[in-house]
N, C-alpha and C positions, 0 to 999 in steps of 0.2 A: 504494500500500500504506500503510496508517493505523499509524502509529507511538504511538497511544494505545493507553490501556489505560482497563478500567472505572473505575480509581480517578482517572483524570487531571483535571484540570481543564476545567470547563463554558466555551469561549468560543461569546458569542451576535455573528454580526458582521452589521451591518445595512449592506442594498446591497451587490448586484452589480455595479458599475463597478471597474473596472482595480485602484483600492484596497481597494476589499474585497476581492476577490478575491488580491489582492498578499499582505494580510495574511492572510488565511484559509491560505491556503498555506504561509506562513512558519512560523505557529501549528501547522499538525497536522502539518507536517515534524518541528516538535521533540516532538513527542509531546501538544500538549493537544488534546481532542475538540471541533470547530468543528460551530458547526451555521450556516451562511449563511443570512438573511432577505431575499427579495427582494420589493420592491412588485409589482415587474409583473407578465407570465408568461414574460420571457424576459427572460437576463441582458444583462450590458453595462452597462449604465446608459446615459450620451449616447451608446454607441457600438452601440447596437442595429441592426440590420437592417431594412431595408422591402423586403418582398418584391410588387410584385404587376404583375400583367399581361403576368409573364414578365421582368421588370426588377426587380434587383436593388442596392439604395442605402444607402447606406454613412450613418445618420443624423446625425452627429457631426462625429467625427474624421477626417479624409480626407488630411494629410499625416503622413507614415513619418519622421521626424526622429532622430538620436541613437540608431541601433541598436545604439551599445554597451551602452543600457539596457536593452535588453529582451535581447539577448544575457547581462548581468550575471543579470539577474533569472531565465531558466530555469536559469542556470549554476548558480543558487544550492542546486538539485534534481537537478544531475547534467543537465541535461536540454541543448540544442539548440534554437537559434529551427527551425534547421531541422528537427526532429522535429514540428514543431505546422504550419507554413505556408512556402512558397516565396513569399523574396522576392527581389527584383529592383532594381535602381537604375535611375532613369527617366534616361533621355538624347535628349533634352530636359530639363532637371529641372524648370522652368515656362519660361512666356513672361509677358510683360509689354506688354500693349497701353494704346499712348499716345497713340494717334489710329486713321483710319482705313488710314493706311499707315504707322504707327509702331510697331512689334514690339521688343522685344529680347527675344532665347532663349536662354536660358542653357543652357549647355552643361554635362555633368556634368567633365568632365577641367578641371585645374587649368590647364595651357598652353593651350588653347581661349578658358578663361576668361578671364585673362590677355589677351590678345590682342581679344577683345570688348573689356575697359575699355580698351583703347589706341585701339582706333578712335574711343571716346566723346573720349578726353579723354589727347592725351601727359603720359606718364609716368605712367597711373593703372592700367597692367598692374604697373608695380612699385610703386607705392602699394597696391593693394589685397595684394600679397602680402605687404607690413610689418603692413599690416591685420589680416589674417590669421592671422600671426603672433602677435602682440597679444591676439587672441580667442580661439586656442588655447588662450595661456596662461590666461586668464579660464575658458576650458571647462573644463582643467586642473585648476585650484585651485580652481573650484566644484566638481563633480562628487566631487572627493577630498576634500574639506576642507568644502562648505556646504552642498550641499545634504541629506545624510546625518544630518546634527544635528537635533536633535528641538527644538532652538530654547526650552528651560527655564528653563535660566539662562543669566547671563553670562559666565559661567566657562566655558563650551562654545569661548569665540573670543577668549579670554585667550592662546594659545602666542606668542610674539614671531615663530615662522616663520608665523603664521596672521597676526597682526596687521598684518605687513610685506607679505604678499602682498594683503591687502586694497586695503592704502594705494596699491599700486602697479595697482590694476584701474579706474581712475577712477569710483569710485563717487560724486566731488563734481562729475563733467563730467558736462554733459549727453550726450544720444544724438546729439542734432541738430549740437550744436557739433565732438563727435567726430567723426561723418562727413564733416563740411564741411570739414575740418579737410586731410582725405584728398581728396575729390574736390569737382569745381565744377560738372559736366553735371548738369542739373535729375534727366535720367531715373539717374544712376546712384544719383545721392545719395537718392531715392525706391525704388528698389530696396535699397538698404542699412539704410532707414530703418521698410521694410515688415513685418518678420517681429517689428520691436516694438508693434503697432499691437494687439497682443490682449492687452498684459500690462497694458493697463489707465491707461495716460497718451500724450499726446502725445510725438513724439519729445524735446520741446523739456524736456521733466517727466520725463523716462525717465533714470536712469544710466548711462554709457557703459559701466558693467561688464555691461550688456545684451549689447555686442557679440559676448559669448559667442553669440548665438542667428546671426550669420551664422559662424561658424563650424560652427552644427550645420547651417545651410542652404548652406553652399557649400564649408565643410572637409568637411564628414563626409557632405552628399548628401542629394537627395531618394529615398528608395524607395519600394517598394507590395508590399504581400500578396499575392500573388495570390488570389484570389477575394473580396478586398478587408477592410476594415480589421476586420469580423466575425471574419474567423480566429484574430485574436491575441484576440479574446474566448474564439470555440470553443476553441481551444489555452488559456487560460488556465483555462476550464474543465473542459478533459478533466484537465489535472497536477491539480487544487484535486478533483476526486471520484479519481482517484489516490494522492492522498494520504489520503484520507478524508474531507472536507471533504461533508458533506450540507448539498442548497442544494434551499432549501423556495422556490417560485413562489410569487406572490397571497399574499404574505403579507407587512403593509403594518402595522410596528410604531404603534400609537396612544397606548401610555404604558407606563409600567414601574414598578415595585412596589420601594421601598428600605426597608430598614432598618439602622441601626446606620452610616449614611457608605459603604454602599455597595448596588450596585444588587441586588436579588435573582432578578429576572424582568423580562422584557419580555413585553408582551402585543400581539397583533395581533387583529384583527376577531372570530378565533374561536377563537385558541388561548393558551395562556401558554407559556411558554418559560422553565426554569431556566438561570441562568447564574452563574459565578464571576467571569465579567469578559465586558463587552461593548465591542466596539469599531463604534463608530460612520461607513460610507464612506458612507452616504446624506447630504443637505445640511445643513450643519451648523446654521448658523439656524433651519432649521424644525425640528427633534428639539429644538433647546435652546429655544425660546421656544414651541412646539407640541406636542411631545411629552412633556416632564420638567413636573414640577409647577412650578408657581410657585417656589416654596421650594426649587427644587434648580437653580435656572437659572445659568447658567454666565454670564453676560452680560445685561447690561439692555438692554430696546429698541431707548433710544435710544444704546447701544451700535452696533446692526445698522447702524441707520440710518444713522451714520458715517461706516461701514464704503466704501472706494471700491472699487467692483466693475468687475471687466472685463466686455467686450459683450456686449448678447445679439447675436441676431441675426435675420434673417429666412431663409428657407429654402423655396426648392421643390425637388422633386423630380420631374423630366420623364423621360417615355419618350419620346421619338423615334422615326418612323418612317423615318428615313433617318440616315446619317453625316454629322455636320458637319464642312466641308473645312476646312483650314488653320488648324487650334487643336490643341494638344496637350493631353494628360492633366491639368495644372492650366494654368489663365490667370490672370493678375490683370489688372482693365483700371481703368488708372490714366488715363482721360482727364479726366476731371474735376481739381479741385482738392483735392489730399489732406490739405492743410492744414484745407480748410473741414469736409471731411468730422469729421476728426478732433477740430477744433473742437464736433462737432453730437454726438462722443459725450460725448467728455471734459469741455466745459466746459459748455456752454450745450443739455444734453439735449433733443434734439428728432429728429423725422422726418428725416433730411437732405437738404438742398435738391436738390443734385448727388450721390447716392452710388454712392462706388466700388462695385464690385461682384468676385467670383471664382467663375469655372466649374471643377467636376470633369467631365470626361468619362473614366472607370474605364474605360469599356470599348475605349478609342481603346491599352489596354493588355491589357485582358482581356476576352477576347470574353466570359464565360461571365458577365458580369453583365446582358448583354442578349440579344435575340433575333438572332437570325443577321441582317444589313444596317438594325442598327436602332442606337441610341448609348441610354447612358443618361445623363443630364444632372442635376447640382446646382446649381444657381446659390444662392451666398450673400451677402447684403447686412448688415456690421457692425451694429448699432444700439447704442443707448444705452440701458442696461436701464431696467426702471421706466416704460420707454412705455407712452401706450392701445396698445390692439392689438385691431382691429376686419377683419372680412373684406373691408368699402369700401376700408382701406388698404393690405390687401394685396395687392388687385385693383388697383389703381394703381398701387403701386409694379412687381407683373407688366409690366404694362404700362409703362410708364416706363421699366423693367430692359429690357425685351426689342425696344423703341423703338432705343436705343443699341443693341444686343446686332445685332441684324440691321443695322443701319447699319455698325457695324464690323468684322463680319465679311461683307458682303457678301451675306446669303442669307436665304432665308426660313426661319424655323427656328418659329412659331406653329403655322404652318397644318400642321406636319408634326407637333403633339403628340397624343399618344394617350393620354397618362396626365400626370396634374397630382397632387398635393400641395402643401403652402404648411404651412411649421411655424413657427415664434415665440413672445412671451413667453409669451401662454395654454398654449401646448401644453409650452412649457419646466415653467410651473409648477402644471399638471396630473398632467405626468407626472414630474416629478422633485422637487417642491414645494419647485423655485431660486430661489429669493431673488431677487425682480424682476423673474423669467425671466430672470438671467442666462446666460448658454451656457457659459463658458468656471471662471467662479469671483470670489476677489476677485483683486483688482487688484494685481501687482508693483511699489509703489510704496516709497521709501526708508524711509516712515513705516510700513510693510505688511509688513514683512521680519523673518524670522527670530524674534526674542522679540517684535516688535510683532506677529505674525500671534495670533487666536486660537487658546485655547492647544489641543494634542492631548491634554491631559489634562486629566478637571474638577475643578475647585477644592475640590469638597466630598465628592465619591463616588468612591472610591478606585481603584474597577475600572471605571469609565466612561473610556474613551479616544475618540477623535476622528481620523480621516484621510481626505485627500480636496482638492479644492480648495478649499476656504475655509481650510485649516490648511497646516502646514508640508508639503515647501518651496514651492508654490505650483501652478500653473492648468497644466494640458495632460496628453498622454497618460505622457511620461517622469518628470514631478514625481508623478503620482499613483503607478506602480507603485514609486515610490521612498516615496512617502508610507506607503502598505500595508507596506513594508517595516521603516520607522524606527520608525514607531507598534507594530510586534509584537515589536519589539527591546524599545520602554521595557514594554511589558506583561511579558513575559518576563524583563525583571531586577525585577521589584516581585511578582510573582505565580507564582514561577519552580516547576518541577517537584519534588513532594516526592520525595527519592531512594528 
């Protein structure tokens, strides 16, 4: 139900991904008239759907982390994650393959857990539970205290109880020295080091106040949507026209019309669009050096190019004509050297010579994303944004991926494909015009944080805002419905409802 009126305020929000949509929401809950722009013909943004040949694949996002976000987020409308999708906690919550008979499987229960690092390494069941500990409290006083700031001024992380809890999250330690610190087994400490590996630096370049992220992976659980990560789009989009929230398809903003310091109109291919304030969840580099005139650009070039972005990636999408045995719903397979890897994105960008790899198999959870005795299979491969990216190389690296893949799981899993896709940078920035084709955003780096991120507001057009990954507070599915959020907070105290 649409809580505007004719008289309310014009917002125009461009891109449907999790933050526009966040924001869209927020927006016509308190009463201003949204009208949503989306490029494609179907929302989501990186987390759209591929449907075909009877298999059903999840393009994006594939891990459920931090459900007190999205729980926060429908609370914010009255609403229940469970009113939109059934979710479930995986148990198994992944595996970890480090050879051809080297597995660890992490278990969802906390005494299970426990008990696995003890077998690795005595005394690292009560080490990881001080761990633990520790990264609670960093979960803790981010989620309440950092990530919700709109990152403005400096005066935002001036209270002496903020200041004091900062100091106390090892923001000056690294990631690598932190966990080592705790355990010595090669495999545990690469499991603990793993879930930093997409914010954009090596563990060794990473702050330990990172640590918060195995807390979202082993406090708080891996889960899954069932009918897979699409639903919390569907569900985002049935609340966002709920609330009144009209979201126009194929409609791909090319420049916008200012006068007087702020924006008047956005235009797309074949329409114009009035607006009293736009907020911007489409990529922020391309809209600001692409789409706004010269003279209204928020940032110079070689600004962008600066900029340290997290990975893309490489990406197939397999149907299967049979179940693959003895893998669960996520894998990582760390046989290789993770260091090199890491090296191949972060420092010395290239193809990587040995790269790790990570399978979803959805359906080894939900049958309904494939055909009855069939799997549907993801395999993803990190890269280094900014690659060539040619079909020769992704037929190689298939091959090369699927070389190991079969060796280590014991079985023939090629001869049994019935459906192929292969996505990466071209297709990153085709379809969502990412900067690099990166996948994920920029990069959570010390220099990258908070007031150093660019900004969610622009410098010179009053009612132009900014959210999403390249702006505060940073890259994945939880920062961004958080982002959509913060971003319609500062819209809404500068541009507020006339009574």
């Amino acid at each position: 139900m649409s809580h505007s009126t004719s008289t309310s305020p014009k917002v125009v929000v461009v891109g449907s991904g999790f933050a526009g949509l966040s924001a869209a929401s927020v927006l016509a809950s308190k009463g201003y008239r949204v009208r949503l722009l989306e490029k494609n013909q179907e929302p989501g943004g990186r987390a759209r759907v591929l449907s075909e040949a009877g298999f059903r694949f999840d393009m994006g996002p594939s891990w459920y982390w931090m459900p007190d976000v999205f729980e926060q987020y429908f609370g914010l409308f009255g609403r229940k994650v469970s009113d939109y999708y059934e979710l479930v906690r995986l148990d198994p919550a992944y595996t970890i393959v480090y050879g051809p008979d080297q597995r660890l499987v992490v278990p969802a229960q906390a005494e299970a857990l426990e008990a696995l690092f003890e077998s690795y390494e005595k005394g690292a069941g009560l080490k990881l539970r001080s761990f633990l500990k520790q990264a609670a409290y960093k979960y803790e006083v981010g989620i309440r205290d950092l990530v919700f700031k709109p990152g403005r001024s400096l005066g935002e992380f001036l209270s002496p109880r903020l200041i004091w809890d900062v100091l106390r999250m090892d923001v000056f330690k690294s990631m690598a020295s932190h966990v080592r610190s705790h355990f010595k087994h090669p495999h545990l400490v690469q499991m603990m080091e793993f879930p930093v590996l997409f914010l954009g630096a090596t563990p060794r370049n990473t702050p330990a106040l990172y640590s918060l992220m195995n807390y979202a992976d082993l406090g708080l659980g891996t889960w899954y949507p069932m009918g897979g990560m699409g639903k919390i789009v569907d569900g985002m989009v049935s609340l966002a026209q709920e609330l009144g929230v009209e979201i126009i398809y194929n409609q791909e903003v090319k420049s916008v019309k200012s006068q007087g310091g702020r924006v008047r109109s956005v235009l797309t291919v074949d329409n114009e669009y009035q607006a009293d304030a736009v907020v911007v969840g489409a990529d922020y580099r391309h809209f600001d050096q692409e789409v706004l005139p010269a003279d209204h650009r928020n940032y110079s070039a070689s600004y962008w190019e600066s900029r340290v972005l997290a990975p893309s990636s490489l990406l197939f999408y397999i149907g299967l004509s049979k179940p693959l045995e003895g893998l669960t719903h996520h894998t990582l397979f760390f046989d290789e050297d993770f260091g090199l890897h890491a090296e191949e994105i972060y420092t010395h960008p290239q193809w990587p010579t040995k790269p790790l790899f990570y399978t979803s198999l959805a359906s080894k959870t939900d049958p309904s994303v494939a055909p009855a005795g069939m799997e549907n299979l993801v395999i993803l491969v990190p890269l280094a944004p900014g690659l060539e990216d040619t079909e020769e190389l992704r037929e190689k690296y298939y091959h090369l991926i699927m070389d190991r893949f079969e060796r280590l799981t014991g079985q023939a899993i090629r001869s049994h494909v019935v459906y192929r896709k292969s996505y990466a940078h071209r297709d990153f920035v085709k379809d969502y015009h990412s900067f690099k084709g990166n996948a994920y955003g920029l990069a959570n780096t010390l220099t990258q944080t908070a007031l150093l991120k660019p900004s969610l507001k622009h410098k010179t057009l009053s009612n132009l805002y900014f959210c999403g990954q390249l702006t505060v507070p940073g890259p994945g599915v939880p920062p961004s419905l958080i982002s959509g959020q913060v971003v319609a907070g500062e819209l809404m105290k500068e541009h507020p409802l006339k009574a």
